[in-house]
C-alpha positions in Angstrom: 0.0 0.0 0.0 2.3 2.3 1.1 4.7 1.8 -2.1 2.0 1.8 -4.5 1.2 5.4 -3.4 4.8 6.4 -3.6 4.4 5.1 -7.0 1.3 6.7 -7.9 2.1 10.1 -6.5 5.2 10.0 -8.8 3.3 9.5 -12.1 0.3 11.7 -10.5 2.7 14.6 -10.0 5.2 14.1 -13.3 1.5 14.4 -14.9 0.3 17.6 -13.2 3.7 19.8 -13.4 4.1 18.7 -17.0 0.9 21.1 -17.6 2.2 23.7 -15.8 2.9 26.9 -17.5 6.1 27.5 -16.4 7.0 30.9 -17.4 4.1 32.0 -15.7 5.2 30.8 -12.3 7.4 32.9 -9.9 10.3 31.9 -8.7 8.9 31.2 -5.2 6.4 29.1 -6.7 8.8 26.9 -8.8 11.1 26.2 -5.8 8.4 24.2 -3.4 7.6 21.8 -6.4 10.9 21.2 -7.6 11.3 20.3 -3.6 8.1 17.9 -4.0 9.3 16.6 -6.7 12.5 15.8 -5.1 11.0 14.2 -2.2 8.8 11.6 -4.1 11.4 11.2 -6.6 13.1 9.9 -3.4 10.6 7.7 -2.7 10.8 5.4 -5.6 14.6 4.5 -4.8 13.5 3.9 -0.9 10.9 1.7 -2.5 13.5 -0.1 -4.4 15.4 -0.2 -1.5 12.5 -2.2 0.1 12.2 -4.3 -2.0 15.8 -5.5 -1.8 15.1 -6.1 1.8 11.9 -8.0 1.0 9.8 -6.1 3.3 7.1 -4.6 0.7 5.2 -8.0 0.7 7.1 -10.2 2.6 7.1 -13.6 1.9 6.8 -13.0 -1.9 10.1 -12.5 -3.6 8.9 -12.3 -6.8 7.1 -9.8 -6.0 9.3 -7.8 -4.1 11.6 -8.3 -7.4 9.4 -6.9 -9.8 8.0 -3.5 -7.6 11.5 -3.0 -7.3 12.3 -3.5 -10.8 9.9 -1.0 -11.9 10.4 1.6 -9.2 14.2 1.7 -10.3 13.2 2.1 -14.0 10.8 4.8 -13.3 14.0 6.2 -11.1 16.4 6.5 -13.4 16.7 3.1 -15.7 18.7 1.5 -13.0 19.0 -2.4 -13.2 17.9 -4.2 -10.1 20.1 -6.9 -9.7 23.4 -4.8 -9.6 21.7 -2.2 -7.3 20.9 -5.2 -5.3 24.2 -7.2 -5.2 25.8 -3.6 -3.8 23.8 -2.9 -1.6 23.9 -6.6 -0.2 27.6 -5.7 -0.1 26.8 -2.8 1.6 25.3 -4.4 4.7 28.3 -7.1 4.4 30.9 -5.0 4.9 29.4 -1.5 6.0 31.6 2.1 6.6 34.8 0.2 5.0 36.5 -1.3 2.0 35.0 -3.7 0.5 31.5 -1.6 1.0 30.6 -0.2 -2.7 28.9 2.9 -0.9 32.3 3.8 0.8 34.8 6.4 -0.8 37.9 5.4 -1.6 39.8 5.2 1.8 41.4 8.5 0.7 39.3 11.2 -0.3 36.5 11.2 2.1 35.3 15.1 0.8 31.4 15.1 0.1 32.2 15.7 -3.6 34.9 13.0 -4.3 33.1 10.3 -2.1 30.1 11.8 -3.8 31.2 11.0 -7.3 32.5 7.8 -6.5 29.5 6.8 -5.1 27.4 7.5 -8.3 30.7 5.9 -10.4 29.5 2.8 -8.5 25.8 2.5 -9.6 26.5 4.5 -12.8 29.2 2.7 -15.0 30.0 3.6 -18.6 27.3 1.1 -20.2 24.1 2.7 -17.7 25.5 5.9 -18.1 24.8 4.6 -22.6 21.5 3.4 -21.0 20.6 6.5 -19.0 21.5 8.6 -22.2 20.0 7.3 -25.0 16.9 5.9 -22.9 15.9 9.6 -21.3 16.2 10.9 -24.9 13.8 8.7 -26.2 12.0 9.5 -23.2 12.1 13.2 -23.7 11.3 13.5 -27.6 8.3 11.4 -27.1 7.0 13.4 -24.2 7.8 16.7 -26.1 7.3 16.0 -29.8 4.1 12.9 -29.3 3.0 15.3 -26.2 3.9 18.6 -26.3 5.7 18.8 -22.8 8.2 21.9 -22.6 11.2 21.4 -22.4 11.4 23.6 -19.4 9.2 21.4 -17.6 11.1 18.1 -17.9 14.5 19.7 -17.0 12.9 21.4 -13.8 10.4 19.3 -12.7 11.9 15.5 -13.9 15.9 15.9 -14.5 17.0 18.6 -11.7 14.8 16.5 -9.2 16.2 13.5 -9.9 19.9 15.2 -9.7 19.3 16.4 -6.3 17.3 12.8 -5.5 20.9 11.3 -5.6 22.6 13.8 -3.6 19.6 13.7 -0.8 19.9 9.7 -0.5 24.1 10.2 -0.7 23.9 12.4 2.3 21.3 11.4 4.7 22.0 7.8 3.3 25.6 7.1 3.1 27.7 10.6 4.0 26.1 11.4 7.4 25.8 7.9 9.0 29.1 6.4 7.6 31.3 9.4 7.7 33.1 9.1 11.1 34.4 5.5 10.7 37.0 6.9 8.3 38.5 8.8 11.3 37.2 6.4 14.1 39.5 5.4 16.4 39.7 2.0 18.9 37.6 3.7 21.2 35.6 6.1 19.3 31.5 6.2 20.5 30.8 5.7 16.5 32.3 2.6 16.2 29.7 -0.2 16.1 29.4 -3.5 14.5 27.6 -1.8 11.6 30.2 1.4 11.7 27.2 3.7 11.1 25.6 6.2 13.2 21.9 7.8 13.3 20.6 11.0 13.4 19.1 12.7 16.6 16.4 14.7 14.1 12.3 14.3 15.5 10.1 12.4 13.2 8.9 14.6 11.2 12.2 16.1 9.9 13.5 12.4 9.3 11.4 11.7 7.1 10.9 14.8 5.4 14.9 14.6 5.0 15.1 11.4 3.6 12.1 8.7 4.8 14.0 7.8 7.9 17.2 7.0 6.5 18.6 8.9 8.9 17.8 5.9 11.6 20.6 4.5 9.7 22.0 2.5 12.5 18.7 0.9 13.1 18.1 -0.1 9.3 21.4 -2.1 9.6 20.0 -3.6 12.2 17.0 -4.3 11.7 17.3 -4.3 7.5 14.1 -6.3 7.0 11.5 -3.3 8.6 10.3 -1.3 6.3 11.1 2.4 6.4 8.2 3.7 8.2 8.8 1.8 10.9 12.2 2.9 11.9 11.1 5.9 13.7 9.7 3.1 16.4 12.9 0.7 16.7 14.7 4.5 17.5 12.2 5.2 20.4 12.8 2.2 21.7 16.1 1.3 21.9 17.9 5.3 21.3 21.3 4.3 22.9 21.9 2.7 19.7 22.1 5.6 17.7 25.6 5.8 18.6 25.8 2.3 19.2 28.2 0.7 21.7 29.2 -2.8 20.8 27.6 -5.2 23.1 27.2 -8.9 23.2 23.8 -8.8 22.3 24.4 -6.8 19.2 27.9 -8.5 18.2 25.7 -12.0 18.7 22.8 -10.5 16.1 25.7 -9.0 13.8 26.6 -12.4 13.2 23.1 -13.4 12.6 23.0 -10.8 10.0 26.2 -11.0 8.1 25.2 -15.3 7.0 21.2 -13.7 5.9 23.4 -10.8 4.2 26.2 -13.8 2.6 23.1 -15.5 1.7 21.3 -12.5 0.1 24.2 -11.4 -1.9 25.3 -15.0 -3.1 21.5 -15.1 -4.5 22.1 -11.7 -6.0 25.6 -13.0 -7.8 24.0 -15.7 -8.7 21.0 -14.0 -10.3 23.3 -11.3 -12.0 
């Protein structure tokens, strides 16, 4: 239910800007929908990220396969399986090499660890795929259907730009940053090497649908995002983790469902 709406208040909004008249908007006005549009354009890679996970109809692979599938597609012609084997890899070896998400154990900047991070999930032949697909995209929409071009660039292309940087900072940047410089006895430091964010409800999910909680999704990687906000009240020591038995115990847990995950992943690729 709750990715079908994502889904549906994607394609409902790409409908409704596409009629806008942009020149007639303000500035002022332009900004909050590019911002919407940002947001749910979000949402259909936290979907996908779900669906990784299994946890948008549990039980049902499948399923979970082909929602994810299609949200990546309407995202940006990404292809599941690889997205999927990384971020299987991810969870393996989070916050250090090995982990696809991680910069390069040298430049840790926001701008070079950003633009390894999309080098990762963007290689030469999706960036081919990417090109040549959005053009075909975009001549159909604006020669079969008349949409400006001022309205696919603003509402479709910048969103999906700053998308990327939203989920590369509240997803990977902020929660994995300080186990570059962690020491033996740094707070940070956690079987999972991430951190969360101490940011109320509201503003964790209007930031990036709880991603934030990023400790507890590593933990708990099956819950679906909306229900992160509720491991964090529970248990909100962990947000800057200290490795206890109890946690090293379920690490272990983890890493063989993770092994497993990503050898089905390999496999599938």
């Amino acid at each position: 239910m709750v990715a079908s709406t994502i889904v549906a208040l994607w394609i409902g909004s790409l409908a409704i800007v596409f009629a806008l008249d942009v020149p007639a908007l303000l500035p002022l006005e332009i900004v909050p929908i590019i911002l919407a549009r940002t947001f749910i354009q979000t949402g259909l890679f936290i979907v996908a990220h779900d669906a990784i996970h299994g946890s948008i109809l549990p039980g049902y692979r499948r399923v979970n396969y082909w929602i994810g599938q299609f949200s990546l597609a309407l995202y940006a012609l990404l292809p599941y399986q690889k997205l999927a084997h990384h971020h299987w890899q991810h969870h393996l070896q989070p916050g250090r090499v090995g982990d696809p998400d991680f910069h390069d154990g040298v430049r840790d900047s926001f701008g070079a660890w950003y633009l390894k991070f999309m080098q990762e999930y963007l290689d030469f032949r999706q960036k081919v795929v990417l090109f040549f697909g959005m053009k075909v995209i975009f001549f159909t929409l604006f020669l079969g259907f008349h949409v400006p071009i001022a309205n696919l660039f603003l509402f479709w292309v910048f969103p999906l730009v700053l998308s990327s940087v939203q989920l590369f900072l509240f997803g990977t940047y902020l929660p994995h940053r300080s186990q570059g410089r962690a020491t033996p006895t740094s707070q940070h430091q956690n079987s999972h090497n991430a951190v969360s964010s101490n940011l109320p409800i509201v503003w964790s999910f209007l930031t990036c649908y709880h991603f934030g909680y990023h400790w507890e999704h590593h933990e708990y990687p099956s819950l679906p995002w909306y229900c992160l906000p509720s491991v964090r009240q529970h248990q909100p020591r962990f947000g800057k983790a200290e490795a206890t038995p109890t946690t090293i115990a379920r690490s272990g847990y983890l890493t063989n469902i993770i092994q497993s995950e990503l050898q089905r992943a390999i496999v599938r690729g």
